[in-house]
SEKOL-858998 format. One line per 4 residues: number of its first residue (from 1); their letters; for each residue x, y negated, z negated of N, C-alpha, C. Coordinates in nm, 4 decimals, decimal comma, always signed. Example, Ala and Ser with C-alpha at 12.3 -4.5 7.8 and 13.67 -1.06 7.14 Angstrom:
% residues 2
1	AS	+1,3190/+0,5690/-0,7800/+1,2300/+0,4500/-0,7800/+1,3200/+0,3300/-0,7800 ~ +1,2850/+0,2250/-0,7080/+1,3670/+0,1060/-0,7140/+1,2900/-0,0030/-0,7870
END
This chain:
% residues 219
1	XXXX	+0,4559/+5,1250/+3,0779/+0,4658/+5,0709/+3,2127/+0,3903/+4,9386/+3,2209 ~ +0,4517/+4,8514/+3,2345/+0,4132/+4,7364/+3,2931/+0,2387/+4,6924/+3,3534 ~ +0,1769/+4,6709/+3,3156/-0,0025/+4,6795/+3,3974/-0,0557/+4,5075/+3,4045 ~ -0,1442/+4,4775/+3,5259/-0,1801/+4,3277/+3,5310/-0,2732/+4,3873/+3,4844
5	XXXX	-0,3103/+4,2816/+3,3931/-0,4425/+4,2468/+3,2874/-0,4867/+4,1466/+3,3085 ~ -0,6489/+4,1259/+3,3256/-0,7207/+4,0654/+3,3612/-0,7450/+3,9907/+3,2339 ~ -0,7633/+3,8438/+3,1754/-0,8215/+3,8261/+3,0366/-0,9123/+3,7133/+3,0079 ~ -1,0338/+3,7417/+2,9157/-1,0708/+3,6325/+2,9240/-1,1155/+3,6265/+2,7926
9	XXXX	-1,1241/+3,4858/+2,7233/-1,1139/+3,4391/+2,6110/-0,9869/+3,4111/+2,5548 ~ -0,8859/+3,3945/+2,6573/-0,7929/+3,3683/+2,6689/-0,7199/+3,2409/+2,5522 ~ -0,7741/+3,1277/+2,5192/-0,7580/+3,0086/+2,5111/-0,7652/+3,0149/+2,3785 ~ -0,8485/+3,0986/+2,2787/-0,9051/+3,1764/+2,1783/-0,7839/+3,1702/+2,0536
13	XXXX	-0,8333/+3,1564/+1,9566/-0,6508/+3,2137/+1,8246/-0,6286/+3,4115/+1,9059 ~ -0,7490/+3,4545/+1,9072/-0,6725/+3,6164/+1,9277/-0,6493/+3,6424/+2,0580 ~ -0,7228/+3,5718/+2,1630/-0,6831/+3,5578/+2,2507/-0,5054/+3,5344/+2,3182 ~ -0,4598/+3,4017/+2,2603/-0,3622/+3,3661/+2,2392/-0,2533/+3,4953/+2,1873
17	XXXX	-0,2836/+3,5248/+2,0806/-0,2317/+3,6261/+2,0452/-0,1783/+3,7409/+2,1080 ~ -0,3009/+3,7867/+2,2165/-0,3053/+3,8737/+2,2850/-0,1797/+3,8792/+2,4001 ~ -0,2054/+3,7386/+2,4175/-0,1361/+3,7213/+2,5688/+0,0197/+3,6921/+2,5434 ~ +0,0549/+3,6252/+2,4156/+0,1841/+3,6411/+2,3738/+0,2392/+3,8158/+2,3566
21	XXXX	+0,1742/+3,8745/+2,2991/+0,1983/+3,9938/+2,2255/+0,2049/+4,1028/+2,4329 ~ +0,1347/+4,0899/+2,5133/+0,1360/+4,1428/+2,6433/+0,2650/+4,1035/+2,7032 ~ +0,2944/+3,9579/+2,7327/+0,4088/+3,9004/+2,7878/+0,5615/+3,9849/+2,7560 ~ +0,5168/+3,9847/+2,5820/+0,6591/+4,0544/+2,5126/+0,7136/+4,1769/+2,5653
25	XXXX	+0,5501/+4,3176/+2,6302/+0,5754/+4,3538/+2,6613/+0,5628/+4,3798/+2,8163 ~ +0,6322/+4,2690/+2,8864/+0,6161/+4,2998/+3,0397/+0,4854/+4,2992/+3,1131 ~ +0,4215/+4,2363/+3,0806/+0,2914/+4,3023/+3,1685/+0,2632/+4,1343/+3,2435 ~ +0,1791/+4,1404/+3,3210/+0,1366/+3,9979/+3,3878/+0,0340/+4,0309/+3,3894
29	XXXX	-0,0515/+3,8495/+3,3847/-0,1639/+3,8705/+3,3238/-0,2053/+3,7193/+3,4232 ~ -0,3651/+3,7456/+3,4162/-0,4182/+3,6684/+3,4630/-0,5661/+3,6208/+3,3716 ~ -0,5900/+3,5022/+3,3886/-0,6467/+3,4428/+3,2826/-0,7244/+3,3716/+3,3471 ~ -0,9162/+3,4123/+3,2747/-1,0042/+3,3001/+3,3685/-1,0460/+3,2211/+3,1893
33	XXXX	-1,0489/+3,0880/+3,2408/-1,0682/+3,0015/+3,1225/-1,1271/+2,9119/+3,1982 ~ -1,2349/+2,8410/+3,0889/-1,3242/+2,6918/+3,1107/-1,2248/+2,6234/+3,1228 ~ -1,1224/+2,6028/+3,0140/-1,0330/+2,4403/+2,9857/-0,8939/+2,5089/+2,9302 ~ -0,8316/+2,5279/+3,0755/-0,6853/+2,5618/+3,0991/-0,5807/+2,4001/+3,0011
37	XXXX	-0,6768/+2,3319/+2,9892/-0,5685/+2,2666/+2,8990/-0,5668/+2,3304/+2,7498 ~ -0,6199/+2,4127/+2,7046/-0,6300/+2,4610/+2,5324/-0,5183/+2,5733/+2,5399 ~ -0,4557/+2,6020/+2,6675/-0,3992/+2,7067/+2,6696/-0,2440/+2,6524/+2,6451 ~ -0,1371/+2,7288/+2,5427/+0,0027/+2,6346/+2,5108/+0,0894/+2,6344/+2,6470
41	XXXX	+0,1934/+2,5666/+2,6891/+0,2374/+2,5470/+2,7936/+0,3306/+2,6195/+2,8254 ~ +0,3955/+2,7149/+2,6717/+0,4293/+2,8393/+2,7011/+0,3767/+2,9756/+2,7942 ~ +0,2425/+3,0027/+2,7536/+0,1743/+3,0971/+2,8781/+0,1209/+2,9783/+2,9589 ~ +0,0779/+2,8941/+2,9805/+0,0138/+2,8329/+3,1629/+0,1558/+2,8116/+3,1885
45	XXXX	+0,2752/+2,7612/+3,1804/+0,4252/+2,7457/+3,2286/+0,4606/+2,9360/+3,2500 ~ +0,4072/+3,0135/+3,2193/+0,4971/+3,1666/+3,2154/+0,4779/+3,2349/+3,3862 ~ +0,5832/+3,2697/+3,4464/+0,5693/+3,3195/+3,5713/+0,4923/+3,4072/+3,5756 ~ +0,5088/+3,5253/+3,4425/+0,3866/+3,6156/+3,4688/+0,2281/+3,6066/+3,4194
49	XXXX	+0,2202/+3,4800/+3,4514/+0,0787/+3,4154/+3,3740/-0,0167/+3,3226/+3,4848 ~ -0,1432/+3,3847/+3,5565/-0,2099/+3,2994/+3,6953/-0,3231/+3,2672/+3,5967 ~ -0,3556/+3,1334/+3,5795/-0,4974/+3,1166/+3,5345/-0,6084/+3,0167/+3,6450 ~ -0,6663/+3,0659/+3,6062/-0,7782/+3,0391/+3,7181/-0,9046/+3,0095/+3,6082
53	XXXX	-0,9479/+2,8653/+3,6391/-1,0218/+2,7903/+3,6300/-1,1521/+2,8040/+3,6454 ~ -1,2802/+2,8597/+3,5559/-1,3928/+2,8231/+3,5810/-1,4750/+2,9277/+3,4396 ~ -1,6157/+2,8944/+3,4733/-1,7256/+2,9021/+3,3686/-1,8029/+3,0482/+3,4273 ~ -1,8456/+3,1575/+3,2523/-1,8901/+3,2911/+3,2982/-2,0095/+3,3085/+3,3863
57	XXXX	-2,0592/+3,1140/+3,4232/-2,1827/+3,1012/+3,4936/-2,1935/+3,1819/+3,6534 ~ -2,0691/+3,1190/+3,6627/-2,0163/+3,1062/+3,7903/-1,9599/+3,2514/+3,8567 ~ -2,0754/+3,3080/+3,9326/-2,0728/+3,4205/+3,9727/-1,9398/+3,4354/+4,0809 ~ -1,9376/+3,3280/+4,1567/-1,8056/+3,3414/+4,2928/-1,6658/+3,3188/+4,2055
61	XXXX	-1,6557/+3,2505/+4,1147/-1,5539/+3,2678/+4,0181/-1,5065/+3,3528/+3,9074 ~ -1,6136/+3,4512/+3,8950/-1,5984/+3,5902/+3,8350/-1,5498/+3,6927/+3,9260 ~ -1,6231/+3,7148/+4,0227/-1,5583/+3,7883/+4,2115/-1,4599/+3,7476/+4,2281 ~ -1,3922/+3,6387/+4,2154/-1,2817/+3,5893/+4,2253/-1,1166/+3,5902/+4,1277
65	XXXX	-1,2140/+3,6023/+3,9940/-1,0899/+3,6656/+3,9057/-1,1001/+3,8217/+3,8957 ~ -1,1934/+3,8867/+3,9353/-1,1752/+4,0485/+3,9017/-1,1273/+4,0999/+4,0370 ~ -1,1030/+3,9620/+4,1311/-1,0448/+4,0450/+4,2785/-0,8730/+4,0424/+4,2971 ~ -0,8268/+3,9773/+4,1710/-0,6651/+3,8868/+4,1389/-0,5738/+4,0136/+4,1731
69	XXXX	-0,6335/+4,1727/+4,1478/-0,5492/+4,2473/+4,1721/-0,5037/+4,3423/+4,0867 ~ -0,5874/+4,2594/+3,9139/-0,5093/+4,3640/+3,7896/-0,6094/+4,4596/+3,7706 ~ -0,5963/+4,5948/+3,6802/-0,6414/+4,6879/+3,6953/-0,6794/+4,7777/+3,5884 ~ -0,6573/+4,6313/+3,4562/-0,7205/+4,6592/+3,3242/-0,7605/+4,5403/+3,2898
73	XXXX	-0,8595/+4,5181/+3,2088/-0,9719/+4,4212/+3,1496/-0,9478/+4,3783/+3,0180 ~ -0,9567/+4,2490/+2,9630/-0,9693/+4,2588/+2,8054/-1,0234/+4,1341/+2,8212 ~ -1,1157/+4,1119/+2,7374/-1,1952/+4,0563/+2,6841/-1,1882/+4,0179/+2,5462 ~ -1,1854/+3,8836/+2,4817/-1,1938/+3,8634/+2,3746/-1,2934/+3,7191/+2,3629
77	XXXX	-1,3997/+3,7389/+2,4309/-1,5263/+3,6207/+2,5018/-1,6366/+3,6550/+2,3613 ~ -1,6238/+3,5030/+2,3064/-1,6997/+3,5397/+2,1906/-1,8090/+3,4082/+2,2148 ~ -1,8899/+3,4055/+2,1489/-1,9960/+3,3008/+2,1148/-1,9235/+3,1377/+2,1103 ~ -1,9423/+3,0700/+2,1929/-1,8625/+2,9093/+2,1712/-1,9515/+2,8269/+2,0790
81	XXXX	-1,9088/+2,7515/+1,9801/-1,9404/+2,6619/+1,9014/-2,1110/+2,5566/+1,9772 ~ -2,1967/+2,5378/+1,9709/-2,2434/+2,4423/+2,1007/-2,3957/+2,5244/+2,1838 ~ -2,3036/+2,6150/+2,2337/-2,3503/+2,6570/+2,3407/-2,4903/+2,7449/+2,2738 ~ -2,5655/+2,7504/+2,3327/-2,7037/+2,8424/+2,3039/-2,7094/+2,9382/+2,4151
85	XXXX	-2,8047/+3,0568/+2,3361/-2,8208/+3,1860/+2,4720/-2,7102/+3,2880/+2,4474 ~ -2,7112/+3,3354/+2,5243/-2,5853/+3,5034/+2,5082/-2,4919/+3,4728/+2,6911 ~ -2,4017/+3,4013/+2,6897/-2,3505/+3,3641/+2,7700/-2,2146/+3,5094/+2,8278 ~ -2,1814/+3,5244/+2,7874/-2,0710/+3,6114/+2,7348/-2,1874/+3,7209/+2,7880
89	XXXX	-2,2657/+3,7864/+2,6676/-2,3312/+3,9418/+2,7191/-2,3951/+3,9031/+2,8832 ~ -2,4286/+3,7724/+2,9107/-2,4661/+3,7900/+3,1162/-2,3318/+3,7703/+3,1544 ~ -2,2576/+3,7364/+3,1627/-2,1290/+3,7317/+3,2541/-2,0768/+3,8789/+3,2303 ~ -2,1264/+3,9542/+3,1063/-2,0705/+4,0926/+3,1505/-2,1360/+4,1363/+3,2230
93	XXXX	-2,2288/+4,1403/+3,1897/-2,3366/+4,2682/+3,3245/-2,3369/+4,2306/+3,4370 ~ -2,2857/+4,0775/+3,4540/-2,1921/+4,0706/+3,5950/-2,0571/+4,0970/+3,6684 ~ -1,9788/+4,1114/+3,5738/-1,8254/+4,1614/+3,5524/-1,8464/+4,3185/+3,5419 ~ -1,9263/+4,3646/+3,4612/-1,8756/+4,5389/+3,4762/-1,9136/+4,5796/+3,6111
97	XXXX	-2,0152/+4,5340/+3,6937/-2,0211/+4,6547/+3,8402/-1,8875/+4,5615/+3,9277 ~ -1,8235/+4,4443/+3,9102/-1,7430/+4,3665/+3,9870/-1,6320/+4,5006/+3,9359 ~ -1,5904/+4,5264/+3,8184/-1,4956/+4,6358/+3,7780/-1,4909/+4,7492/+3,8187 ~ -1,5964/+4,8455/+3,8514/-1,6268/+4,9439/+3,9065/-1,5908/+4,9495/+4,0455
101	XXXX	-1,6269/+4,8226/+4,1362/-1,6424/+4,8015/+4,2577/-1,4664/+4,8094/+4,2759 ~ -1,3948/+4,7519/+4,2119/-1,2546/+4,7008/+4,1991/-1,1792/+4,7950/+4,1902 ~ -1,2069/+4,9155/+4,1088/-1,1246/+5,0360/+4,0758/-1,0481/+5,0006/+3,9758 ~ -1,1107/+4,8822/+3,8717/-1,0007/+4,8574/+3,7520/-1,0435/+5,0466/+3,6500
105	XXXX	-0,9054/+5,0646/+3,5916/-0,8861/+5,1908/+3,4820/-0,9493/+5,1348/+3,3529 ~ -0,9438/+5,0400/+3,3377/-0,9780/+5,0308/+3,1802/-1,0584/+4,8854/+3,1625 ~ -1,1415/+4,9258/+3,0510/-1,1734/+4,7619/+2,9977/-1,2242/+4,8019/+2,8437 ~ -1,1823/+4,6244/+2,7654/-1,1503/+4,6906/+2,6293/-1,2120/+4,5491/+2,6079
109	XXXX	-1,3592/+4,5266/+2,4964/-1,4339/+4,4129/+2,4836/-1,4152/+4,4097/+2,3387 ~ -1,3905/+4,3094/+2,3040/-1,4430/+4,2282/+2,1810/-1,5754/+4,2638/+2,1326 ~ -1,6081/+4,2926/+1,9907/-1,7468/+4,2797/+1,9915/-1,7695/+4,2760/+1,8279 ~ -1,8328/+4,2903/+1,7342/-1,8883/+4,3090/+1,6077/-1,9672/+4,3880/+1,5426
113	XXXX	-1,9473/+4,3866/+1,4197/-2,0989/+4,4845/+1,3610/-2,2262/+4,4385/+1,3888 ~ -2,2386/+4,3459/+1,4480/-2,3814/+4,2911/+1,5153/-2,4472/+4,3948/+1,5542 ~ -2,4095/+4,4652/+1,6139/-2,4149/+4,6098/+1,6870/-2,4159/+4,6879/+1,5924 ~ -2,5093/+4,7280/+1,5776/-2,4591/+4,8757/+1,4953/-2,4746/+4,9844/+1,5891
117	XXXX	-2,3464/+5,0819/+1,5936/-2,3315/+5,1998/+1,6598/-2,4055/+5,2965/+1,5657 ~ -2,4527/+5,4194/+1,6902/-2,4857/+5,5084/+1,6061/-2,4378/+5,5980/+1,5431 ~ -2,2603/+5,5850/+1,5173/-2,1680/+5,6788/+1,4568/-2,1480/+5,5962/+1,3152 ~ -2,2113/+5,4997/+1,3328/-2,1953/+5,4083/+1,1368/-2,2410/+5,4541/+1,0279
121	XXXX	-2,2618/+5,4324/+0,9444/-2,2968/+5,4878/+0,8016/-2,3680/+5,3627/+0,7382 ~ -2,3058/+5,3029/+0,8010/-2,3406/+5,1587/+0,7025/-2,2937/+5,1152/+0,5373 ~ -2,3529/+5,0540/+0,4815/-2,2958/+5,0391/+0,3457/-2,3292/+4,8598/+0,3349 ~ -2,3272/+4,8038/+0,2010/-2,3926/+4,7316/+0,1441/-2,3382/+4,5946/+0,1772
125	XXXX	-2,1591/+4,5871/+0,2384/-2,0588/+4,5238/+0,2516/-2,0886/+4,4726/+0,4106 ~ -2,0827/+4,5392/+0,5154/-2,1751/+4,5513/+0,5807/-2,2945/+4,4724/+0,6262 ~ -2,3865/+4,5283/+0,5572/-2,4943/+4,4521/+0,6094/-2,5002/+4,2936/+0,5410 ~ -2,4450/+4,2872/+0,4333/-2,4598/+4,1201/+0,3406/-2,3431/+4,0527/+0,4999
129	XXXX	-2,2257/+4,1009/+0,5463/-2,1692/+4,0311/+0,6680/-2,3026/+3,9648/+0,8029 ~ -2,3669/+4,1054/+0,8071/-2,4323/+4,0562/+0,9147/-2,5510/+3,9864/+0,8863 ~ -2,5693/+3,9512/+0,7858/-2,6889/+3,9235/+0,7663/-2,6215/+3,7419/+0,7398 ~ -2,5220/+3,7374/+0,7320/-2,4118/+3,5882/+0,6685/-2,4293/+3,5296/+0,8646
133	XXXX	-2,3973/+3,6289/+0,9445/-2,4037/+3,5888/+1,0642/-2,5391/+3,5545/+1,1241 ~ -2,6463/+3,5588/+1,0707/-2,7576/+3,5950/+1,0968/-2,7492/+3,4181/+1,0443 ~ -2,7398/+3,3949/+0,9167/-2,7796/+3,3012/+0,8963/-2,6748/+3,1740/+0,9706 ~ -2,5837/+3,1650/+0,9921/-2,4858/+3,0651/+0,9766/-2,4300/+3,0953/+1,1133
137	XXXX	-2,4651/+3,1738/+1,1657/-2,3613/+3,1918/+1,3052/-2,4423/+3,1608/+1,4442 ~ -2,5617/+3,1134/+1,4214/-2,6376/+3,0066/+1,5656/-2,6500/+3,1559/+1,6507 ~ -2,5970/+3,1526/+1,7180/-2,6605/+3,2544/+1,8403/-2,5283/+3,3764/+1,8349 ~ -2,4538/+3,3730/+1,7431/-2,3296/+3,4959/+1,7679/-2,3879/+3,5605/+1,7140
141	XXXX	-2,5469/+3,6603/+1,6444/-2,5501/+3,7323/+1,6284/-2,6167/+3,8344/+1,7605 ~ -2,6961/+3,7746/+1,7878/-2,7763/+3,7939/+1,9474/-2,6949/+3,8292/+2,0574 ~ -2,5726/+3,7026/+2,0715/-2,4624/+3,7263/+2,1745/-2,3818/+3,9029/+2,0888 ~ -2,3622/+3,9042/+2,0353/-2,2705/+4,0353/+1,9971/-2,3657/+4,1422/+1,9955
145	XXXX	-2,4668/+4,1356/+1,9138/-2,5496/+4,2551/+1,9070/-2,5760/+4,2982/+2,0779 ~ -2,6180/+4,2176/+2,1963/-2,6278/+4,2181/+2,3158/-2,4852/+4,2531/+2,3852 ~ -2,4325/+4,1819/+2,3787/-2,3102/+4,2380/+2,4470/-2,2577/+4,4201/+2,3556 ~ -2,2854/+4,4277/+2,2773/-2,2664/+4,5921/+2,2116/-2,3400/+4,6786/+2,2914
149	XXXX	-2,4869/+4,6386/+2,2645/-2,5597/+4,7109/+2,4000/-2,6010/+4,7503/+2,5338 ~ -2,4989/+4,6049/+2,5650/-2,4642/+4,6872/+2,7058/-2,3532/+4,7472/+2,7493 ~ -2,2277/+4,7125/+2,6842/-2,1027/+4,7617/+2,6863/-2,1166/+4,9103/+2,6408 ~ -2,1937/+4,9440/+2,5326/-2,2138/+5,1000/+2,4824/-2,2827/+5,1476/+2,5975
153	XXXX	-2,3968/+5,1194/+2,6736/-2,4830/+5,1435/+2,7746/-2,4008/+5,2186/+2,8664 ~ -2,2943/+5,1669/+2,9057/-2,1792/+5,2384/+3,0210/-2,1727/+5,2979/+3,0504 ~ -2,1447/+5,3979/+3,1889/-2,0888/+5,5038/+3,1471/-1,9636/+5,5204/+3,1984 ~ -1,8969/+5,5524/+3,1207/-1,7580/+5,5865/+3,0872/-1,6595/+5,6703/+3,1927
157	XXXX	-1,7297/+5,7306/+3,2326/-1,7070/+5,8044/+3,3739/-1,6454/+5,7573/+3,5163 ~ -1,7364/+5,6151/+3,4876/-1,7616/+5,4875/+3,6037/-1,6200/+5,4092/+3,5953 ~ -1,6276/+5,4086/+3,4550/-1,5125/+5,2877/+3,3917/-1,4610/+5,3030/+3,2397 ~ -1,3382/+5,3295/+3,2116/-1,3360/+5,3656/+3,0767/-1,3048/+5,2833/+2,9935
161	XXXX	-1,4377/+5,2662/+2,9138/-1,4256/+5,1395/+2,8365/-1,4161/+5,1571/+2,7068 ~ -1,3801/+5,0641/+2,6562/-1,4024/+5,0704/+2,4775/-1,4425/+4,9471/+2,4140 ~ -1,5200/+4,9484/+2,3530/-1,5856/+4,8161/+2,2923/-1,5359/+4,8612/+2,1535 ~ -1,4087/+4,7738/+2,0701/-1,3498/+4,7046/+1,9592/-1,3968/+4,6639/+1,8688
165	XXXX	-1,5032/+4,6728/+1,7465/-1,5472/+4,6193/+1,6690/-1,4638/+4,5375/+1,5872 ~ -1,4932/+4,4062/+1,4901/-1,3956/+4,3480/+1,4509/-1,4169/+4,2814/+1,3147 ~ -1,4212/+4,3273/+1,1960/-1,4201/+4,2349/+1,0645/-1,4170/+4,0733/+1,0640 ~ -1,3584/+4,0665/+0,9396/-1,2699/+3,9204/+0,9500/-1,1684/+3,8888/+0,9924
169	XXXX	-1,1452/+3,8230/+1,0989/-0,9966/+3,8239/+1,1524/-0,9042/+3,6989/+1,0221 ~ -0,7852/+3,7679/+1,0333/-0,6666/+3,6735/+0,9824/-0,5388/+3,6652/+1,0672 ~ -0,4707/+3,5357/+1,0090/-0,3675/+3,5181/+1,0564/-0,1988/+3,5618/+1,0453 ~ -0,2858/+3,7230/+0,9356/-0,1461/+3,7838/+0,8778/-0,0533/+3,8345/+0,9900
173	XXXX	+0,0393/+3,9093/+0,9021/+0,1164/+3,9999/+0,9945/+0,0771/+4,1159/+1,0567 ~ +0,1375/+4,1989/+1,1507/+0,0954/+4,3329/+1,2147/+0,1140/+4,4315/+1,0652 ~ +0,0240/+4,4935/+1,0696/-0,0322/+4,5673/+0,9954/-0,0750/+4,7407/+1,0397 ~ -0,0691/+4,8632/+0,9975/-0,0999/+4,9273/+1,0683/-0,2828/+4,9041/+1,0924
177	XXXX	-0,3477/+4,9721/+1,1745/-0,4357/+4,9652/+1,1773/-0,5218/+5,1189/+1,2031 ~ -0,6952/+5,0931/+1,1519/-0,7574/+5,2246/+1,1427/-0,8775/+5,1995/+1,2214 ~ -0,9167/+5,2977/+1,3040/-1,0487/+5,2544/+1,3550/-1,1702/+5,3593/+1,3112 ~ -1,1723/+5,3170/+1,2978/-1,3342/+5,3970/+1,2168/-1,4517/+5,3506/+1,2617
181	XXXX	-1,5437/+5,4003/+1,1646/-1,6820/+5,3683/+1,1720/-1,7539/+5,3173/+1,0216 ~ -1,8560/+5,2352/+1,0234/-1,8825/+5,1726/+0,8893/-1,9486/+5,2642/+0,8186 ~ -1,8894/+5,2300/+0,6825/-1,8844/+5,3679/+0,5996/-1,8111/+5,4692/+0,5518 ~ -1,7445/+5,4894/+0,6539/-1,6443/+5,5901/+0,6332/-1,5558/+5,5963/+0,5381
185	XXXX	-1,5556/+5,5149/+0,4681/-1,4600/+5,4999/+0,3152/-1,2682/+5,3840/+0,3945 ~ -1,2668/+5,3943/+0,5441/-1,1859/+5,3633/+0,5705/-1,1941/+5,2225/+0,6144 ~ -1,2979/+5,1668/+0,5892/-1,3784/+5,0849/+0,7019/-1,3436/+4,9400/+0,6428 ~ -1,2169/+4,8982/+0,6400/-1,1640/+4,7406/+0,6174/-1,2098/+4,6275/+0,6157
189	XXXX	-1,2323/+4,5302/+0,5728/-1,3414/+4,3969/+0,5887/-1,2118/+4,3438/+0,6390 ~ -1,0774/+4,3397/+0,6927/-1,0445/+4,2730/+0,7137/-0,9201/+4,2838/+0,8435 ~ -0,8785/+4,2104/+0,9384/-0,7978/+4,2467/+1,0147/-0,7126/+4,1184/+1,0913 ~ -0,5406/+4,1479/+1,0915/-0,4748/+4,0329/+1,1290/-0,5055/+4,0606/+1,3232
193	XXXX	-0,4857/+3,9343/+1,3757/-0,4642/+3,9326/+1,5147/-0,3839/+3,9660/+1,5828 ~ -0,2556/+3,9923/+1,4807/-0,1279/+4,0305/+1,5482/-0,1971/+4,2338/+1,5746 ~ -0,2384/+4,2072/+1,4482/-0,2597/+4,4131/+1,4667/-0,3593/+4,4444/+1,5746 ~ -0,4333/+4,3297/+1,6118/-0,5303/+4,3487/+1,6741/-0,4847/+4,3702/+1,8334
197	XXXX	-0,3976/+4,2745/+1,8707/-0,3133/+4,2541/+1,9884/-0,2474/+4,3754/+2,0081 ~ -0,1334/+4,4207/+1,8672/-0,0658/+4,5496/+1,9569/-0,1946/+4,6454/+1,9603 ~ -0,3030/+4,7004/+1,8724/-0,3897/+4,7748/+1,9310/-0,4347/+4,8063/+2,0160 ~ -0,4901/+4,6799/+2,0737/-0,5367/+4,6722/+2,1910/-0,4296/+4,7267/+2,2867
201	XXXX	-0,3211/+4,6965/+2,2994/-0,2347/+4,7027/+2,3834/-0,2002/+4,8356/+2,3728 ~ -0,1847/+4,9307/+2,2750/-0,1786/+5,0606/+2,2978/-0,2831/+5,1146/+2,3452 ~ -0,3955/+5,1127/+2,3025/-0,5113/+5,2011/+2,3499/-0,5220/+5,1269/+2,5167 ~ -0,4992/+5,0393/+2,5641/-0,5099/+4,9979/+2,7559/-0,4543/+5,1505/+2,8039
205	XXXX	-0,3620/+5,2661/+2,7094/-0,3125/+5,3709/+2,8449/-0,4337/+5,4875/+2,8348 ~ -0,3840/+5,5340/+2,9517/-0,4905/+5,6803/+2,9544/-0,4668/+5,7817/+2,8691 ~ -0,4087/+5,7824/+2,7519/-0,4169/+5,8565/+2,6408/-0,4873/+5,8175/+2,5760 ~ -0,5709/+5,6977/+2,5585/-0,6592/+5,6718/+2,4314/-0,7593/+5,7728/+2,4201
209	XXXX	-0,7992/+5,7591/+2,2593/-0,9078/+5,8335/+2,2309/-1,0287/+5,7686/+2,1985 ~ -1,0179/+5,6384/+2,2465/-1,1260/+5,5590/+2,2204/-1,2056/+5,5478/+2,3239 ~ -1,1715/+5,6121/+2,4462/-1,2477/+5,5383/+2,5712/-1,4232/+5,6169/+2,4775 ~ -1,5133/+5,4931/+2,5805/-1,6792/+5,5359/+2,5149/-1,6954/+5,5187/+2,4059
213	XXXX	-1,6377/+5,4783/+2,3244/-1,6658/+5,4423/+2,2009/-1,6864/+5,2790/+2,1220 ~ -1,7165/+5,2900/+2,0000/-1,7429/+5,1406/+1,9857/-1,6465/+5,1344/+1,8171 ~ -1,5439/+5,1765/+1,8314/-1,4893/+5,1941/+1,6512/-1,5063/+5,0514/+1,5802 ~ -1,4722/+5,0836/+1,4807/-1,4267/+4,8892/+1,4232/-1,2698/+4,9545/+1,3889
217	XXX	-1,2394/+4,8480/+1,3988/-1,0931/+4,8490/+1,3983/-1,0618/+4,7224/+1,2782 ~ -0,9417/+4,7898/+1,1702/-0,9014/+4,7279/+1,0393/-0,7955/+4,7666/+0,9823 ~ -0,7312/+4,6498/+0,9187/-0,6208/+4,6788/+0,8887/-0,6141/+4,7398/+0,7018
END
C-alpha cells in the first residue's frame, strides 16, 4: 500500500536511491534538504515529491516537515564533509518526540558500527573499520556512535523504530540481503544501495521483525 514518507538525507547517493526505488513503488514522499539544488530534476520535477527547504538547526523547520502529513520516517542523515559536532544525532532528539507527537508508525535511521549494539560479537574486521573511522572520518565517528545511542534509547512502544546498521556501501546491483549482528559468521563488509533501498522499503510495514532493533544489514 502506498505510504507518505518523510525523508531526509535525501540529496545523498543512498538517499537518492531511496527515493527513486519508493517512487517506483507508489509512495509520495516528502523531502527536507539544505540544497534542493543537489537533488536530480527527476524527483524535485516528480508530482509525488514536496521538498522543503531548510537546515537540522532549525527547529520550526523540523515541526514543519514532520507536520507534511506522512506517517513513516527514513533517514539516511549522515555526517557532512566540513561540518563539526554531531548535527544529525541533535536534530534527532528533536525529530523523535515531533514523531511521537505526530502519530508517525514507523521510523527507520541510518546508522553504523560506530555503535556497537549489545547483540554483536564483534570480530577483528570490525573493529580495524571502526577504528579507520576513528582516524580519517573527522567527527562521523561521534555523530554515529551518538545517534546509535539515542535511537537504541527508544522505546519502541512509543514509535517503532529500527536503526539500520551499514558496512561499505556500493554502487552494485540489488542483491539479496542479511541482517545480522557482528560476528555472526553472516556479517558482510559490504552492501549495494540498491539492496539497501528495497530493504528499507520492505521492513517500513508492520510485519517487520526489526522494529527495536539495531541489525547491520549486508549483502
Amino acid at each position: 500500500m502506498p505510504e507518505h514518507i518523510l525523508i531526509l538525507g535525501a540529496t545523498g547517493a543512498s538517499g537518492i536511491e531511496f527515493c527513486f526505488a519508493a517512487l517506483q513503488q507508489g509512495h509520495q514522499l516528502s523531502l527536507l534538504v539544505r540544497s534542493p539544488q543537489k537533488l536530480p530534476p527527476e524527483l524535485s520535477g516528480n508530482q509525488n515529491v514536496t521538498v522543503i527547504k531548510g537546515t537540522f538547526e532549525d527547529a520550526s523547520i523540523l515541526e514543519q516537515a514532520v507536520g507534511c502529513g506522512a506517517q513513516i520516517f527514513v533517514s539516511f542523515a549522515g555526517p557532512t564533509y566540513g561540518l563539526k559536532g554531531t548535527p544529525v544525532t541533535d536534530a534527532m532528539k528533536l525529530i523523535f518526540p515531533m514523531l511521537v507527537a505526530n502519530h508517525y508508525k514507523r521510523a527507520m535511521v541510518l546508522g553504523t558500527c560506530s555503535y556497537p549494539s549489545p547483540e554483536d560479537k564483534g570480530g577483528i574486521k570490525w573493529k580495524l573499520s571502526v577504528a579507520l573511522v576513528k582516524v580519517i572520518g573527522g567527527s562521523a565517528y561521534q555523530e554515529f556512535r551518538g545517534l546509535g545511542e539515542f535511537v537504541a534509547s527508544q522505546d519502541p512502544a512509543q514509535l517503532r523504530w529500527t536503526l539500520f546498521r551499514v558496512p561499505f556501501l556500493t554502487n552494485g546491483d540489488e542483491a539479496p540481503v542479511t541482517a545480522s549482528y557482528t560476528g555472526t559468521g553472516d556479517d558482510g563488509m559490504f552492501l549495494s544501495r540498491k539492496s539497501m533501498a528495497k530493504w528499507v522499503l520492505n521492513e517500513m510495514s508492520e510485519q517487520s521483525v526489526q522494529v527495536g532493533r539495531t541489525p547491520v544489514i549486508s549483502n
